[in-house]
C-alpha positions, 0 to 999 in steps of 0.5 A: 722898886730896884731904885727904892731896894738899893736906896734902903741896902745903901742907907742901912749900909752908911748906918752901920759905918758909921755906928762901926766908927762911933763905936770903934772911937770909944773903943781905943779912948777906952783902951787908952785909959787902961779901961778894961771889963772884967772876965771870967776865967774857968782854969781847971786843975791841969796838973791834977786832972787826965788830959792836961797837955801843952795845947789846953795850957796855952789856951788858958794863958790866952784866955787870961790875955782877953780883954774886952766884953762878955763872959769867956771861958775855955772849952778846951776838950780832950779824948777819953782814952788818949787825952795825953796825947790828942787835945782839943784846945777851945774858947766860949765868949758868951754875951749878956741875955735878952728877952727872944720876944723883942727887938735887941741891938748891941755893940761889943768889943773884943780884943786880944781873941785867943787864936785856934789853929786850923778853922774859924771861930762861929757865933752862934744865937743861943736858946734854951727848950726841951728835946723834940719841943724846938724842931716842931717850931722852928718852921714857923720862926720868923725872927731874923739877927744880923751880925757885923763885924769891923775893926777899930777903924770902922771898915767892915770886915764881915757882915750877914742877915740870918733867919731863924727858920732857915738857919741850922739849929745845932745841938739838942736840949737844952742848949740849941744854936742858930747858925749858918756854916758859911756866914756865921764864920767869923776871922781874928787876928793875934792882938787885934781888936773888933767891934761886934755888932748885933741885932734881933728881931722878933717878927711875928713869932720868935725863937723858942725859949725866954732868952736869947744871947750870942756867943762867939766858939771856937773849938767847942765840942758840945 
């Protein structure tokens, strides 16, 4: 049976390789093109609104850098009384949704990723349901996601197996999201790019709410 386990561990590990490499080809032929999605940028009025400091400038001139899948937004914050002084600076990349009742595999490119001092960025699986109404299901969770990261090379540089039963369910209605404190860290370099793979799977009984999506944070306060 050890024999059998390894042979799966080492053919699903040869799968993600190679989709790393086929997907990490098409990524550079379309950089190389000038290809580019389209983002949106929220940019609130700095100058007219308290708590506008240097750090939230610089993270918005960053987040107009950023070419590459998803949504991104900032969610740079800042304190209430001393807003002129102490500011969090932050980012949002939210990918597209997908039904939590069936399985969902996607590849998604990144590139130029704003660059937050001081800790790393975290992906998150994200639901929406009322207070009081996920908790009482998430024991009975048997949906697992996996993530994989790797560079246009195709070399891994992080992969991981979350279950939605055992993983921390942060937040509170409507906006819950499924993480773990170590695995779900994910490390960019300034002017990099990445290859994001993901994949859900349902099993018997599924994250709550009608749809799921990733979303890579860093600095959010929510």
């Amino acid at each position: 049976m050890k024999k059998r386990h390894r042979g799966v561990e080492h053919k699903q590990q040869g799968r993600l390789n190679e989709l790393c490499n086929r997907t990490g080809l098409n990524y550079m032929t379309d950089l190389a093109r000038g290809k580019r999605l389209k983002c949106v940028v929220l940019i609130p009025l700095c100058l007219t609104l308290n708590g506008c400091v240097v750090a939230n400038l610089g993270m918005w001139l960053q987040i107009m850098r950023y070419s590459g899948d998803g949504v991104i937004h900032s969610c740079s914050s800042s304190h209430p009384v001393i807003a002129t002084l102490v500011s969090w600076p932050g980012y949002q990349i939210e990918f597209p949704k997908f039904r939590a009742d069936g399985p969902y595999e996607a590849s998604y490119r990144l590139s130029n990723i704003p660059q937050v001092p001081g800790f790393p960025a975290v992906i998150y699986l994200r639901f929406n349901q009322p207070d009081g109404v996920a908790e009482k299901k998430k024991d009975l969770v048997t949906a697992v996601f996996r993530i994989t990261l790797c560079d246009t090379t195709g070399r891994i540089l992080h992969s991981a197996e979350l279950s939605g039963s055992t993983s921390i369910w942060e937040g509170g209605g409507p906006s819950f999201g499924v993480y773990d404190l170590k695995e779900s860290e994910l490390h960019f370099e300034a002017g990099a790019s990445y290859i994001l793979h993901v994949s859900y799977d349902p099993g018997e009984v599924p994250l709550p709410g009608d749809n799921l999506h990733f979303s890579i944070e860093h600095g959010c306060s929510k």
